[in-house]
MARBA-371772 format. One record per residue: residue number from 1; residue in three letters; chain; y, z, x of N, C-alpha, C, CB in turn. Coordinates in steps of 0.02 Angstrom, whole numbers. Atoms other than C-alpha are relative to their C-alpha. Glycine has a CB too. Layout:
BEGIN
R nr rest kette nyy nzz nxx cayy cazz caxx cyy czz cxx cbyy cbzz cbxx
R NUM ALA A Y Z X Y Z X Y Z X Y Z X
...
***
This chain:
BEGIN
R nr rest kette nyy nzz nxx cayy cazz caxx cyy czz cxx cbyy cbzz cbxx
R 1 UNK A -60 0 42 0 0 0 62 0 44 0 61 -48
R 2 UNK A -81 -6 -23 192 -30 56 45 -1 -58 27 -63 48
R 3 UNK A -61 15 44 348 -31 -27 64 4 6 -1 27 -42
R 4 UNK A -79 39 -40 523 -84 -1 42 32 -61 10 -115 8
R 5 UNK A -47 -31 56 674 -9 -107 61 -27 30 1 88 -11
R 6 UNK A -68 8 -58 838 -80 -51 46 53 -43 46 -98 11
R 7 UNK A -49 -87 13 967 90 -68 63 -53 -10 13 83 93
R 8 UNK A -71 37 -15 1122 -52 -28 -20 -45 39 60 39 33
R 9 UNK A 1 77 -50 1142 -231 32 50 -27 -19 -61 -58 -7
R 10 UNK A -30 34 4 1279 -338 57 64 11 57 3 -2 -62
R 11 UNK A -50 -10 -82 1432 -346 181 40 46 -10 51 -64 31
R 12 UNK A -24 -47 16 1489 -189 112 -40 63 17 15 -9 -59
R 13 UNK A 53 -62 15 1355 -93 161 -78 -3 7 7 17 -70
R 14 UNK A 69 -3 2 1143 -88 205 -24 46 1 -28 -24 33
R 15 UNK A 22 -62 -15 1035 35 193 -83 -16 -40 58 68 -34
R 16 UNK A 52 22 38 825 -13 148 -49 44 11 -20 -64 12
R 17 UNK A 82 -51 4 656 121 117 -32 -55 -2 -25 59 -73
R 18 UNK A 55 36 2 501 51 189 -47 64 -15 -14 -47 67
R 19 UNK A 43 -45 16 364 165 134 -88 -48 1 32 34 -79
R 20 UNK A 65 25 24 179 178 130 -45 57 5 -27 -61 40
R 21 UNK A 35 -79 7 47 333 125 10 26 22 -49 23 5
R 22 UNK A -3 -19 -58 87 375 274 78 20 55 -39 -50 20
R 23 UNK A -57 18 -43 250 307 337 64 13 -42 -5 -77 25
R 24 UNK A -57 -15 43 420 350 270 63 -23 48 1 83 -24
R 25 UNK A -57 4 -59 571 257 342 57 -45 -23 -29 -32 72
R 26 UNK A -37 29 35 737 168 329 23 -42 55 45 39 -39
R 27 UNK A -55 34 -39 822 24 402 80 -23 -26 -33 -59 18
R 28 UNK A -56 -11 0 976 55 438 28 16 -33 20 -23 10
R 29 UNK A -35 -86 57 1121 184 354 60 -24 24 -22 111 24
R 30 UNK A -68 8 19 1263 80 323 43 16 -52 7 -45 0
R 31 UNK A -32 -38 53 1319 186 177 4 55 35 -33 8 -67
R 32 UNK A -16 -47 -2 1369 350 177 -58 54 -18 52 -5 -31
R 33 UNK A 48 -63 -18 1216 503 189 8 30 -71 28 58 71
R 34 UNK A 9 -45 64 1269 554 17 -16 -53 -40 63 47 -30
R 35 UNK A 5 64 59 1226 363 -63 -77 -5 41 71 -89 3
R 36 UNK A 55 18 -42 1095 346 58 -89 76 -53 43 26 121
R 37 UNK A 45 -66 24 998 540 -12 1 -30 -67 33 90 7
R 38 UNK A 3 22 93 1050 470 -204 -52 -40 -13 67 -46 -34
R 39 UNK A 30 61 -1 951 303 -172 -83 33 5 31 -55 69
R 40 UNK A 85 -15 -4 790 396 -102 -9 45 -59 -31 44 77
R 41 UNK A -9 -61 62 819 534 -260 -50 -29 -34 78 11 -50
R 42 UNK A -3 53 76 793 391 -378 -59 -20 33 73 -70 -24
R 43 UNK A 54 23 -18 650 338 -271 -79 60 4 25 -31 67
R 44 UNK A 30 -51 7 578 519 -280 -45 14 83 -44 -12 -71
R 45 UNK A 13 -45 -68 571 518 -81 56 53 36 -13 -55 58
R 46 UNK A -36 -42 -38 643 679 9 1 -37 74 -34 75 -2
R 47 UNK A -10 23 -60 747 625 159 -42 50 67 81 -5 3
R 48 UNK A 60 -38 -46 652 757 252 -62 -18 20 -19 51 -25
R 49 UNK A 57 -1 -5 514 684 245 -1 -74 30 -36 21 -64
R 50 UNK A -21 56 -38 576 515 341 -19 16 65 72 -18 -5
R 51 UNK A -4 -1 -80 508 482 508 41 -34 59 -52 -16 16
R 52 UNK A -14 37 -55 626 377 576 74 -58 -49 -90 -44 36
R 53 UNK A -42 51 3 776 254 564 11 -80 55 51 40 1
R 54 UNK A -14 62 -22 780 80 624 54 -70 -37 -66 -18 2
R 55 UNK A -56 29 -37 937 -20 685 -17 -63 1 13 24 67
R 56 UNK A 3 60 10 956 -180 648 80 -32 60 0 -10 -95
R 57 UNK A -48 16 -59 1116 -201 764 74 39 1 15 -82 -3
R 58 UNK A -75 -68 -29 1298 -105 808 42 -9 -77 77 -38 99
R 59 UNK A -81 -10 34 1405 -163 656 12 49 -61 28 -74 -31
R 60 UNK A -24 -75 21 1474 -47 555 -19 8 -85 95 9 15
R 61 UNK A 52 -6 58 1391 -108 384 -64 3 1 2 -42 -36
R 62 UNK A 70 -25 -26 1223 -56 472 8 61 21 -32 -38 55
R 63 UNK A -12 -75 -64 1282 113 568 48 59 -39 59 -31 92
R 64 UNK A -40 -42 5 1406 192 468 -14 75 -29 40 -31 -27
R 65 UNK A 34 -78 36 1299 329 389 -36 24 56 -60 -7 -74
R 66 UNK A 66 -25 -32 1158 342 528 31 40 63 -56 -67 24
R 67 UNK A 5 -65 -49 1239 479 633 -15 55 -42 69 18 43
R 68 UNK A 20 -44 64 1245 595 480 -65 20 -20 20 -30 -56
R 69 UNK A 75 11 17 1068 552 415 -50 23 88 -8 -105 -32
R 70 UNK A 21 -38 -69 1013 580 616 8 78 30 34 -34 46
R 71 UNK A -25 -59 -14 1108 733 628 -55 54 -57 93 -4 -14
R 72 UNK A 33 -36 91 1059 809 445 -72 1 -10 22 -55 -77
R 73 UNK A 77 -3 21 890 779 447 -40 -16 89 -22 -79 -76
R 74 UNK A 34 39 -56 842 754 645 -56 -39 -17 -22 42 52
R 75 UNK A 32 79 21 774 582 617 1 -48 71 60 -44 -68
R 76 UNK A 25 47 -62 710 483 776 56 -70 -8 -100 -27 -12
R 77 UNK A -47 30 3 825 340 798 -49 -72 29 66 35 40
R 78 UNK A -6 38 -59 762 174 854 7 -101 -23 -81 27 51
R 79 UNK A -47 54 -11 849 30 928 -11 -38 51 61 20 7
R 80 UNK A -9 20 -55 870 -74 1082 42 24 26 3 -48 6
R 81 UNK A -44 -43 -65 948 1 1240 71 -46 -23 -37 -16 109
R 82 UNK A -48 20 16 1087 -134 1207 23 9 -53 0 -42 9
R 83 UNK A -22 -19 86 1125 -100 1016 27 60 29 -69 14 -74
R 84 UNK A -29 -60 0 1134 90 1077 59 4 49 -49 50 15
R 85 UNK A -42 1 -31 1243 49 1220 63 0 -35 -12 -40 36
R 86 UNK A -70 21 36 1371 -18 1094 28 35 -52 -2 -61 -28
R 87 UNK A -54 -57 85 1381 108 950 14 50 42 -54 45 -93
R 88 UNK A -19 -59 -35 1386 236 1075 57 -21 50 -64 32 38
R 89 UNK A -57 30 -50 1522 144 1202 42 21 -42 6 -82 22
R 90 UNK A -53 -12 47 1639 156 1047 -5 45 -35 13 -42 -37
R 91 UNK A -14 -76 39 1597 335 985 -45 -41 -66 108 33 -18
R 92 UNK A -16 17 83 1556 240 804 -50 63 -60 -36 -103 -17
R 93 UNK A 47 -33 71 1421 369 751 3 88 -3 -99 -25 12
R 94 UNK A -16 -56 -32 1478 533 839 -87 12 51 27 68 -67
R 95 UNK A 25 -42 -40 1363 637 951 -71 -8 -16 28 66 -6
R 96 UNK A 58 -11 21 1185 624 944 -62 11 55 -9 -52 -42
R 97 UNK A 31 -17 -47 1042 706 1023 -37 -66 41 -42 51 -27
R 98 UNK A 29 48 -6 958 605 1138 -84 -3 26 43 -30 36
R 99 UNK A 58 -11 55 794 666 1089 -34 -51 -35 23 35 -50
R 100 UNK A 8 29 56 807 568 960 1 -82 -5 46 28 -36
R 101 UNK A -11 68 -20 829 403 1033 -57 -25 19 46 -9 49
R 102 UNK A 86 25 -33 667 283 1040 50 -84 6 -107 7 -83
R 103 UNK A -51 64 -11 730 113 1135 -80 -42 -27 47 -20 105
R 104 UNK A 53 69 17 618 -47 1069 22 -35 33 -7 -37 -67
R 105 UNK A 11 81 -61 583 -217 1142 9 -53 -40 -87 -19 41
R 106 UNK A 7 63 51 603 -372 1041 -63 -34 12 59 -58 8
R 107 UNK A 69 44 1 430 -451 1013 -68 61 16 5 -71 75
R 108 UNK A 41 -42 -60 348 -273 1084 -22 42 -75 55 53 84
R 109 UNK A -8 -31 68 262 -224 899 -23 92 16 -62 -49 -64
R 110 UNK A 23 -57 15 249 -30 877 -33 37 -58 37 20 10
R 111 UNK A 6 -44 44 187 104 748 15 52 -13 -31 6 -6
R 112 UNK A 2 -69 36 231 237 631 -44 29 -15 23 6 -48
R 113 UNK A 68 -26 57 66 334 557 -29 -68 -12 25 42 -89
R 114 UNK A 26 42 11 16 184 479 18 -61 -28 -30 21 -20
R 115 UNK A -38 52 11 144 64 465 31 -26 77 57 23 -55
R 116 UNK A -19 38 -40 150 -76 605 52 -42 -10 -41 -26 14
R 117 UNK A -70 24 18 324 -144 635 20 -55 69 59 76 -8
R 118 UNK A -11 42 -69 370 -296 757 70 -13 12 -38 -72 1
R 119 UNK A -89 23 11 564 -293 784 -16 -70 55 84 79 40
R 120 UNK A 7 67 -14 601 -490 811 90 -11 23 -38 -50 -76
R 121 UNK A -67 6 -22 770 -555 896 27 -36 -53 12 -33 67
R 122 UNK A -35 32 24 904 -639 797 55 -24 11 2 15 -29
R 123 UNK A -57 47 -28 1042 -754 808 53 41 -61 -16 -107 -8
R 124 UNK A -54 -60 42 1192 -641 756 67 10 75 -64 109 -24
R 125 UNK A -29 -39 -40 1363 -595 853 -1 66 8 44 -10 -5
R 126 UNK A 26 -75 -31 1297 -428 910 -29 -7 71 -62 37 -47
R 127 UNK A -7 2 -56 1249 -375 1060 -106 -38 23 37 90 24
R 128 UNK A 74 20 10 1046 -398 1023 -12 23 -60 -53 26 49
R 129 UNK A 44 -15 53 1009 -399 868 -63 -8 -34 20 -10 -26
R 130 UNK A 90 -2 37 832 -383 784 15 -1 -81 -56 94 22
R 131 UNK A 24 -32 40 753 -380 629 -72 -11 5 29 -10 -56
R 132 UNK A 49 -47 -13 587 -326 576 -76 -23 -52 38 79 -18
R 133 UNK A 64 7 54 403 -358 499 -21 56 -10 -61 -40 18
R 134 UNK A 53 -55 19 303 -225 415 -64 -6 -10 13 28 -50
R 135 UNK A 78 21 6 113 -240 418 -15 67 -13 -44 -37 68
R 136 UNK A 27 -46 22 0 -107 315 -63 -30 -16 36 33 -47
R 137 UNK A 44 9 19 -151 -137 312 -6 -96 -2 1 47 -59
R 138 UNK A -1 73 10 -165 -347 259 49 -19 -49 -66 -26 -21
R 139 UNK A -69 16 23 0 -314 177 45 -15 31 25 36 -24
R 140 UNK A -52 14 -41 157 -369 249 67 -17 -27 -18 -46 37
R 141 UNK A -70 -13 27 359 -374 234 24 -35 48 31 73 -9
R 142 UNK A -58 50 -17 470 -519 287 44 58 15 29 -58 -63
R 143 UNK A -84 -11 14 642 -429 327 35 -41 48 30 80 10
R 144 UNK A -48 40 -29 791 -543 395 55 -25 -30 -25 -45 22
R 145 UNK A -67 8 5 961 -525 380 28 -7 54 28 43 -30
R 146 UNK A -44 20 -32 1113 -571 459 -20 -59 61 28 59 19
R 147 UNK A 22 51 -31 1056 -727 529 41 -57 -11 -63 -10 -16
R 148 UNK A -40 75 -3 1167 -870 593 -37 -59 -23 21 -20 72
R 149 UNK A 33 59 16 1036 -992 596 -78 28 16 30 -69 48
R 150 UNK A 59 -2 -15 830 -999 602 -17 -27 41 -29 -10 -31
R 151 UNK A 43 69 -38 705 -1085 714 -67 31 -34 -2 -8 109
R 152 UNK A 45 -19 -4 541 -1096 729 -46 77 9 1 -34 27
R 153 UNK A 13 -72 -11 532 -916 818 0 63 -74 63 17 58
R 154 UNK A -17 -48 82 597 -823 645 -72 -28 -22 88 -31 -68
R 155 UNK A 55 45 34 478 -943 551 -56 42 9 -14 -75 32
R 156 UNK A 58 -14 -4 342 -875 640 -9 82 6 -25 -40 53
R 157 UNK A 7 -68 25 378 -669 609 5 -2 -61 44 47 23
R 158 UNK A 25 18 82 384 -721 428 -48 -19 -35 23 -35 -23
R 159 UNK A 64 23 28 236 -815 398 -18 68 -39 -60 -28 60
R 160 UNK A 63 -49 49 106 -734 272 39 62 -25 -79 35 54
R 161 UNK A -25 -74 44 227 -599 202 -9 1 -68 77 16 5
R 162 UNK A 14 -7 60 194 -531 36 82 17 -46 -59 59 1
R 163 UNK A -98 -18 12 394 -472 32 26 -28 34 39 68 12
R 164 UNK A -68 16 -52 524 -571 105 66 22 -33 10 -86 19
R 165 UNK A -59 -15 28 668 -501 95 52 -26 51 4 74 -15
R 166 UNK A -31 45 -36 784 -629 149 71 -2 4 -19 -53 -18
R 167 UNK A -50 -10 -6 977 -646 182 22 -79 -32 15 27 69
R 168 UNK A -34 54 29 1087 -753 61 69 8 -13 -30 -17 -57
R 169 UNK A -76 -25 -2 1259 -715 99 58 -37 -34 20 3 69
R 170 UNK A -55 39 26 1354 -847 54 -38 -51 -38 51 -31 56
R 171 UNK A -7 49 48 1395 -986 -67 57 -49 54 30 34 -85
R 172 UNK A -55 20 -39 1475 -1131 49 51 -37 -37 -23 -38 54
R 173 UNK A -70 32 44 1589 -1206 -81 21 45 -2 4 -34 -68
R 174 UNK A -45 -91 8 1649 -1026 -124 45 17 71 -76 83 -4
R 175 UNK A -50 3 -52 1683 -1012 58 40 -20 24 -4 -2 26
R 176 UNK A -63 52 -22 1765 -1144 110 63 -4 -45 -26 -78 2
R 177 UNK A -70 6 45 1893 -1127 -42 3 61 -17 5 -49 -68
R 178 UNK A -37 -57 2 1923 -950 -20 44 30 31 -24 32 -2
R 179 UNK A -36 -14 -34 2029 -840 56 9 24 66 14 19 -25
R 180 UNK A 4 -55 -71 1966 -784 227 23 -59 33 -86 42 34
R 181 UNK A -33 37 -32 2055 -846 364 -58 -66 31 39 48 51
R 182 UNK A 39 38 -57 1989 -999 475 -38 25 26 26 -20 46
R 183 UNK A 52 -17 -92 1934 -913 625 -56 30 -48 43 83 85
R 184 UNK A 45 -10 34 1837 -828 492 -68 -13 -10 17 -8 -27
R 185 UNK A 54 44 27 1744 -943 403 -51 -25 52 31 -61 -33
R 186 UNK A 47 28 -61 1691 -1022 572 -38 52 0 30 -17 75
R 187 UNK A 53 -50 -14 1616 -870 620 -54 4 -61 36 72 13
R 188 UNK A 51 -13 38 1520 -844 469 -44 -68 -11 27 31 -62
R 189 UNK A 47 77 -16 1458 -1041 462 -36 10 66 52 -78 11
R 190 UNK A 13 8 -55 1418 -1024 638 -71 16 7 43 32 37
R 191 UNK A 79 0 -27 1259 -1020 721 -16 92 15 -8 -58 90
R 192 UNK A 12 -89 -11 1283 -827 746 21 42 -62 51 34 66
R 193 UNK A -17 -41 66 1346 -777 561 -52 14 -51 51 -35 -37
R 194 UNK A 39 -15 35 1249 -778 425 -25 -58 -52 24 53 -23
R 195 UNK A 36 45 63 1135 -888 299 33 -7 -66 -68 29 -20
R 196 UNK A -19 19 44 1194 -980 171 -42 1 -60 20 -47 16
R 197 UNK A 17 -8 33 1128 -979 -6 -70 -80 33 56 14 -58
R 198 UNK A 38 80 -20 1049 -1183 43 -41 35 43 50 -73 41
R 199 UNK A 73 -5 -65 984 -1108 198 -66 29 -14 16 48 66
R 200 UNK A 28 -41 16 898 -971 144 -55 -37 -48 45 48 -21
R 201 UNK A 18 27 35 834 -1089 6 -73 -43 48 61 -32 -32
R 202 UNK A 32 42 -61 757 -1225 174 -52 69 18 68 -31 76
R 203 UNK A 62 -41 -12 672 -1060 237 -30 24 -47 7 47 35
R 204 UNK A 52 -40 47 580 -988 106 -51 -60 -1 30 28 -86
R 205 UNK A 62 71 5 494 -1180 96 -27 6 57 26 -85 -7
R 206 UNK A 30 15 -61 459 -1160 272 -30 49 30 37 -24 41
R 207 UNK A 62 -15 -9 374 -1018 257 -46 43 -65 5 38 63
R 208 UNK A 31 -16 80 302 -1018 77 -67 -4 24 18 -59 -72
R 209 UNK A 39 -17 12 144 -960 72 -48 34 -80 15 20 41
R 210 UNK A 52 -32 69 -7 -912 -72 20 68 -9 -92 3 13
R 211 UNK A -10 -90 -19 18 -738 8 80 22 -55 25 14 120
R 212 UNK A -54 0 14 193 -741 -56 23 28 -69 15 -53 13
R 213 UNK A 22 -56 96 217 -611 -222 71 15 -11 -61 107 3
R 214 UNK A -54 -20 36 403 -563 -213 34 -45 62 16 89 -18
R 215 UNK A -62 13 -73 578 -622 -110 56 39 -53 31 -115 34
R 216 UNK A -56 -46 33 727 -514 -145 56 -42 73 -22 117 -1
R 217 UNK A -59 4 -54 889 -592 -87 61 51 20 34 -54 -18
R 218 UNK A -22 -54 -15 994 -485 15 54 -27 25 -36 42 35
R 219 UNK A -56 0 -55 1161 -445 123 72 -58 -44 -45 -43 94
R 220 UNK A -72 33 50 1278 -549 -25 50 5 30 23 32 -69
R 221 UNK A -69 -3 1 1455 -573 9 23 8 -54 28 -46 22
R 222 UNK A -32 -14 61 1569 -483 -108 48 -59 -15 36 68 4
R 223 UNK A -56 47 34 1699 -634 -112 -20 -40 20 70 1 6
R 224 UNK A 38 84 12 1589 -807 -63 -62 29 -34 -26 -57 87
R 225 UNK A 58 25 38 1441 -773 -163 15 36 -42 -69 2 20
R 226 UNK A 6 -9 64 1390 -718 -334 -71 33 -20 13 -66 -32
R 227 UNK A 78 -4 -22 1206 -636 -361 -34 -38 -60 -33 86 8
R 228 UNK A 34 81 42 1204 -782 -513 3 -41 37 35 -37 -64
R 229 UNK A 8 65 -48 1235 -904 -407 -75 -11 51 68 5 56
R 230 UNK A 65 -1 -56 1113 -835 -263 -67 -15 -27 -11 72 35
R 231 UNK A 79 8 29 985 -823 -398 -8 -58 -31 -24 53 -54
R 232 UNK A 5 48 48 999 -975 -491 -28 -50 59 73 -19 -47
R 233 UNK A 20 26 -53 995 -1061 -315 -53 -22 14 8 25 33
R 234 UNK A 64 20 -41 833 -1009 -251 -58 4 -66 -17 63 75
R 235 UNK A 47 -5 57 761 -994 -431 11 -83 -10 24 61 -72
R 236 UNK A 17 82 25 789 -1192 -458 -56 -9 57 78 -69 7
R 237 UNK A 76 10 -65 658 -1196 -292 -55 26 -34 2 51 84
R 238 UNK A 64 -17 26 548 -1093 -361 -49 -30 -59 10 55 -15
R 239 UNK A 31 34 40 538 -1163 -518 -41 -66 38 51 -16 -51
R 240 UNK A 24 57 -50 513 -1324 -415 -84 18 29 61 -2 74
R 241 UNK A 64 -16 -44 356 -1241 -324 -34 24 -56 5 55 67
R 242 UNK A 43 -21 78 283 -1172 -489 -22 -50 -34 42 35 -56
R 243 UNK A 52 42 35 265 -1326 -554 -52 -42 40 35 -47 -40
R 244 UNK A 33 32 -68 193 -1402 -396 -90 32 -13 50 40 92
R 245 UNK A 75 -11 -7 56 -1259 -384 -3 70 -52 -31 14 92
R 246 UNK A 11 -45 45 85 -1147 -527 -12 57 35 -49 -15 -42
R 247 UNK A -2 -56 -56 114 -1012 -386 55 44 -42 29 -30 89
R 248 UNK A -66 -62 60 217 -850 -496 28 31 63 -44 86 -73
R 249 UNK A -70 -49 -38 352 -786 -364 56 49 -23 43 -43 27
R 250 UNK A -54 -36 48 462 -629 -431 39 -11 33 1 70 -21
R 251 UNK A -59 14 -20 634 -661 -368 33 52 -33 22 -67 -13
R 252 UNK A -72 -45 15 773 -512 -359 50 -14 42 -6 77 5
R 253 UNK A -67 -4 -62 946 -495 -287 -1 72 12 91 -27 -27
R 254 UNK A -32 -59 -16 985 -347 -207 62 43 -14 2 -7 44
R 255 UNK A -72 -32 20 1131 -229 -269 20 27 68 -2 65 -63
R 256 UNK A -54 -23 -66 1269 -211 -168 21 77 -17 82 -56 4
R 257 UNK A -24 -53 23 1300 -50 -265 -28 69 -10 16 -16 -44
R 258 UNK A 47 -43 34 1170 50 -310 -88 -13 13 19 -10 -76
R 259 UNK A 58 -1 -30 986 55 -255 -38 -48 -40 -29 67 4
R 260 UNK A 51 22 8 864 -81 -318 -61 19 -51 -11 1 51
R 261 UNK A 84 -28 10 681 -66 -419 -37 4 51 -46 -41 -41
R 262 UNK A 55 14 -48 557 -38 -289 -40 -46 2 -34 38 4
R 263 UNK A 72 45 28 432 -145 -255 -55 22 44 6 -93 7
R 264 UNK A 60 -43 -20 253 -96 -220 -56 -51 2 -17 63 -54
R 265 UNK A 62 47 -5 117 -197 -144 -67 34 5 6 -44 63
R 266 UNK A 61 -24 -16 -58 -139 -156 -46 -41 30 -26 23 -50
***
């Protein structure tokens, strides 16, 4: 069994429970320690009972809760030596034991109890950023956000997931005729920003699988996207693949606001 809860997603904010008999954990605590405890409430897990936090990269809608939640509940921390270099260079999370600090490898998979986890590199302006598979048993969990662009390499920490939980940030008409500046926009088109609703759309075909039971889109933009839009998007695909092989895919968006349904693979 696993199960995924997203607490908060979107560029306001992340914060996701992976769970499983055994394993109790969150990536990343870009909310605030008192939205972050509400989210597991409603999930009926005690933060006490978390082994661990994993870091998806330095910026500050990934980090801004997880000194609090580290502090408050000594909670193991782990990251890459470079990620920690950078929240800690700039103070951003205050003081934290270093105890509590477990450095990872990109490609170097570890374990919790009984949840195997492979942090994977990504194309992102950060310093190294990762994200992350979950394997339980012959279950498994896509996660990948904040991704400029894919290759092959992504592709192939995704295969066979039963959850992808994928990043659909933008809408590029929305963007391009909104209000963020230039230099902006580049950055977020760019090969180091983040997935577009289309893109996001190209990967899920490329790595659709039988295995394949839910995708929850994540990491929205509050002013280029819409979570009708995002869904209508990758729900015209699906339909598309449903009639192909009569394959049933549940499709959610992620709330930017408020914690998610769980979802639970057995």
């Amino acid at each position: 069994m696993i199960q995924l809860c997203s607490l908060a997603s979107g560029s306001s904010g992340n914060s996701i429970y992976i769970g499983t008999d055994q394993a109790h954990i969150l990536v990343d605590a870009g909310v605030s320690g008192k939205r972050i405890e509400q989210g597991l409430a409603s999930i009926n897990i005690d933060p006490k009972t978390l082994q661990g936090i994993l870091v998806t990269h330095e910026h500050s809608d990934h980090i801004c809760g997880l000194g609090v939640m580290a502090r408050r509940y000594r909670l193991p921390l782990y990251l890459t030596y470079r990620t920690w270099e950078a929240i800690n260079s700039k103070n951003k999370i205050g003081k934290i034991d270093e105890s509590l600090l477990h450095f990872i490898v990109p490609d170097e998979a570890f374990s919790i109890n009984d949840l195997m986890i492979k942090p994977f590199r990504t194309s992102h302006d950060a310093v190294e950023s990762v994200c992350y598979s979950f394997e339980n048993g012959d279950k498994k969990i896509g996660f990948a956000t904040d991704l400029g662009v894919y290759d092959d390499y992504i592709l192939e920490q995704l295969r066979d997931s039963n959850v992808l939980y994928i990043e659909a940030n933008h809408d590029i008409s929305m963007l391009e005729a909104g209000s963020y500046p230039y230099y902006l926009k580049q950055r977020i088109l760019s090969d180091l920003g983040h997935l577009s609703n289309e893109c996001s759309s190209r990967l899920i075909l490329d790595v659709l699988s039988e295995r394949l039971e839910h995708i929850i889109l994540a990491h929205l933009s509050k002013e280029n996207n819409h979570p009708d839009i995002a869904y209508i998007t990758i729900k015209t695909l699906l339909d598309e693949i449903y009639k192909e092989t009569q394959q049933q895919i549940n499709l959610t968006v992620a709330n930017r606001d408020y914690h998610s349904n769980p979802i639970v693979i057995h």
